[in-house]
C-alpha positions in Angstrom: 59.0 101.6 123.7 59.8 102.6 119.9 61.6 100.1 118.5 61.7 101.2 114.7 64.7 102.9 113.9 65.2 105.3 110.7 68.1 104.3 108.7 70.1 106.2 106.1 72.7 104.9 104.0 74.9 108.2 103.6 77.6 107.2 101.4 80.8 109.0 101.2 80.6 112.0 103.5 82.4 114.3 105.3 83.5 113.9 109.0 82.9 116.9 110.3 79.1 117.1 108.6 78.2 113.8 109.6 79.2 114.5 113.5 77.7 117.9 113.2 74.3 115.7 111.8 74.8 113.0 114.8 74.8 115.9 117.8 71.7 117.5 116.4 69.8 114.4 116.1 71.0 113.3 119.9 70.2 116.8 121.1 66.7 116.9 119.9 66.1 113.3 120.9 68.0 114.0 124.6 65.6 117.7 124.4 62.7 115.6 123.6 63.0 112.9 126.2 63.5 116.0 128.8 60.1 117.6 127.7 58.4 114.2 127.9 59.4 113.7 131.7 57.7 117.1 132.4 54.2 116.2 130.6 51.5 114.2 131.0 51.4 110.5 129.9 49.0 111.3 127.4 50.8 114.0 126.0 54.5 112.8 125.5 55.9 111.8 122.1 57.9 108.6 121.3 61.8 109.3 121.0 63.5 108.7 117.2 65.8 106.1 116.9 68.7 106.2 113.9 71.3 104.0 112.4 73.4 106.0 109.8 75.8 104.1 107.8 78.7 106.2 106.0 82.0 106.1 104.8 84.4 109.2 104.9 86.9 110.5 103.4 90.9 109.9 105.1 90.2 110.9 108.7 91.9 110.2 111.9 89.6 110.8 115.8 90.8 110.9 118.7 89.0 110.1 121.4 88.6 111.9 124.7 90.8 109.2 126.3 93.1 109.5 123.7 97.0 110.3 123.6 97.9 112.6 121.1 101.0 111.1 120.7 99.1 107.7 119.3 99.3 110.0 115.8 102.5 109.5 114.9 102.6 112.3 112.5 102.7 116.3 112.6 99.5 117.7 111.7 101.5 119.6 108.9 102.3 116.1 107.6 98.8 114.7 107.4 97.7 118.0 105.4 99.9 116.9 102.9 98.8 113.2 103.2 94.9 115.1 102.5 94.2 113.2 105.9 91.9 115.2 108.2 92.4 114.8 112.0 89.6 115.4 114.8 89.6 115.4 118.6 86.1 114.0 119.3 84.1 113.2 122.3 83.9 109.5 122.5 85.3 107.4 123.8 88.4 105.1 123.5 91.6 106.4 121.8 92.9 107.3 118.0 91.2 105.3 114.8 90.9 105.7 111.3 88.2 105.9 108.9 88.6 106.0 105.1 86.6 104.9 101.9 85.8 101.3 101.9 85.4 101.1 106.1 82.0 100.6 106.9 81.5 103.2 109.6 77.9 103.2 111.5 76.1 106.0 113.9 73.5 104.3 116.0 71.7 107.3 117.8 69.5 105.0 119.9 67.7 106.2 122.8 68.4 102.9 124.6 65.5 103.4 127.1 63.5 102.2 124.0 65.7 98.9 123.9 67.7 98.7 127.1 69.1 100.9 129.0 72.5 99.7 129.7 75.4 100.4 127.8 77.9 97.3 128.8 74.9 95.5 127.0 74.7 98.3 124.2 78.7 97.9 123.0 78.5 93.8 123.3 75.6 93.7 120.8 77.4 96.0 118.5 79.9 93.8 118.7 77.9 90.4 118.4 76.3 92.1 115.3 79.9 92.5 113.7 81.1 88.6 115.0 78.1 87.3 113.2 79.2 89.7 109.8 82.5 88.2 110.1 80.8 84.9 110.0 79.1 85.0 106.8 81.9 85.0 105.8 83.3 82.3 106.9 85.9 84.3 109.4 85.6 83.3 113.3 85.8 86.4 115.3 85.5 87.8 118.8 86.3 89.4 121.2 89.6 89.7 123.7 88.9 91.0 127.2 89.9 94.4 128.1 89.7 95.1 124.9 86.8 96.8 123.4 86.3 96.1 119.5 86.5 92.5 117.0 89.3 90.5 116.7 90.1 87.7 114.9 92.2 84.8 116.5 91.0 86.2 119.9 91.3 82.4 121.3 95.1 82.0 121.2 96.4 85.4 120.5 99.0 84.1 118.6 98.3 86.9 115.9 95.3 89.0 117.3 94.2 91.3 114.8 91.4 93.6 115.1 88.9 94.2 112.5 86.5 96.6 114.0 86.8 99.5 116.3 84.5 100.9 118.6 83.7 103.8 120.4 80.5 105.8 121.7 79.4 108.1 123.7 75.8 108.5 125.5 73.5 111.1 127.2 70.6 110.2 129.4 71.0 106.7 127.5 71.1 108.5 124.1 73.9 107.0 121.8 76.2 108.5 119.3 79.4 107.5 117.5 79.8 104.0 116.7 81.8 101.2 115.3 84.0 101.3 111.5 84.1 97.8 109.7 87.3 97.7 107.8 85.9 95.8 104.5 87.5 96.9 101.6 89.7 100.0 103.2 93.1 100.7 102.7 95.1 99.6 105.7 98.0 101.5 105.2 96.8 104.4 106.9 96.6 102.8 110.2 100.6 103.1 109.9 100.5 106.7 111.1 98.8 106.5 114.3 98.7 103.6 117.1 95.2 102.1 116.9 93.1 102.4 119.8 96.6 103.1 121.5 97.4 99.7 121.8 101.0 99.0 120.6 102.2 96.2 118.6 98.8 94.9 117.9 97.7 94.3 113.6 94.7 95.8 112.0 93.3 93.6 109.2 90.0 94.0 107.3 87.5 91.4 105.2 88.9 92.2 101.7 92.4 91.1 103.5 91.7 88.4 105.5 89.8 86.9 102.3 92.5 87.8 100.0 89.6 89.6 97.7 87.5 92.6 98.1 84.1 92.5 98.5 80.7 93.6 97.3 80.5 96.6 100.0 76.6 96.7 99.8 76.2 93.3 100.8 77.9 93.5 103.3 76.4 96.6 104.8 73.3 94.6 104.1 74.3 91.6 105.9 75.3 93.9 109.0 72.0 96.1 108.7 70.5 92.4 109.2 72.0 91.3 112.3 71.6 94.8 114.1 68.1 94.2 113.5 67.8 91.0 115.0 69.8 91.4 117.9 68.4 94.9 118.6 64.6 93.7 117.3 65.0 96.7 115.3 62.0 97.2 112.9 63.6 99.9 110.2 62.1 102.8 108.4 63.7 104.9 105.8 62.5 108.8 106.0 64.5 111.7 104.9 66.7 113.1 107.9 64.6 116.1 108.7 65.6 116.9 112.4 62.7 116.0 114.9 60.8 118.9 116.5 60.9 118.8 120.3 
């Protein structure tokens, strides 16, 4: 099993390019993986493994589960806002991404790590609970609901700080999970997050009533991936892998 994992720290980046980047990389892996099951031990070639961080530009998704009516605005109306919108192939419902949201693509082939995906989304979601942690905010999760809250325990004031939402073929991954750090939460006023109504979106910079150094705190993440996932990263130029 390949366990090392190339990572790329893309900065701000269109969404469209970025998914566009994501499919090739799972098709070659998933094309790969195919031509490896048809060769001899001796001939077949280890499968890549990525973790792209990125932020983007104003954006709205919606997943393949979505409701379109979760986007509370006319598409008209979001031009003028200079807010993209996407239908996309994950899962779960409608989210925002935005500069200052730390947004991260794993394209793991999970049979390198384990193939199972109810495992696959909790340790994304362990690796952002621990995040949360270093800085001192207790967070967790709320069952049925996929994603970090904090005051999960109670629910008095559940507020979620990171969505979630993937997609997989033959236990390759794509999509991932957006950190709200430093964003700008009023954007999440024109659409119903992840579809669920009445329920706050908050972020570090608000929670700690400061923003924060960005870098460390993609660092800090990077970190906890790494452990939970015994990840062992390499950085190499994006170069799409030959089947």
């Amino acid at each position: 099993m390949n366990k090392q994992v190339i990572f790329q720290d893309w900065g701000l980046r269109d969404y469209q390019s970025a998914w566009d980047a994501q499919e090739e990389l799972l098709a070659a892996t998933v094309a790969r993986k195919v031509q490896n099951r048809q060769a001899a031990v001796a001939e077949q070639l280890p499968t890549n493994n990525y973790l792209l961080f990125v932020q983007h530009p104003p954006v709205f998704t919606l997943g393949k589960s979505g409701k379109p009516e979760h986007l509370l605005e006319d598409e008209q109306k979001l031009e003028q806002l200079g807010i993209q919108y996407y239908k996309i192939n994950r899962g779960g419902d409608i989210t925002y991404h935005g500069p200052g949201q730390l947004v991260g693509y794993p394209i793991l082939d999970l049979d390198n790590f384990k193939p199972d995906i109810h495992w696959y989304m909790r340790m994304l979601e362990e690796a952002i609970i621990r995040t949360c942690a270093d800085y001192g905010l207790e967070a967790g999760r709320i069952p049925g609901m996929t994603g970090v809250w904090l005051d999960y325990v109670e629910q008095k004031n559940p507020r979620k700080i990171c969505a979630m939402g993937v997609k997989a073929s033959r236990w390759v991954t794509m999509h991932g999970f957006a950190l709200n750090v430093n964003n700008d939460l009023a954007f999440f006023e024109y659409i119903v997050p992840c579809g669920l109504e009445g329920k706050e979106v908050t972020s570090l910079a608000k929670e700690l009533g400061h923003s924060l150094d960005f870098q460390e705190v993609s660092q800090r993440l990077k970190a906890h991936l790494a452990d939970l996932f015994e990840m062992v990263f390499v950085e190499e130029s994006l170069t799409m892998p030959t089947v």
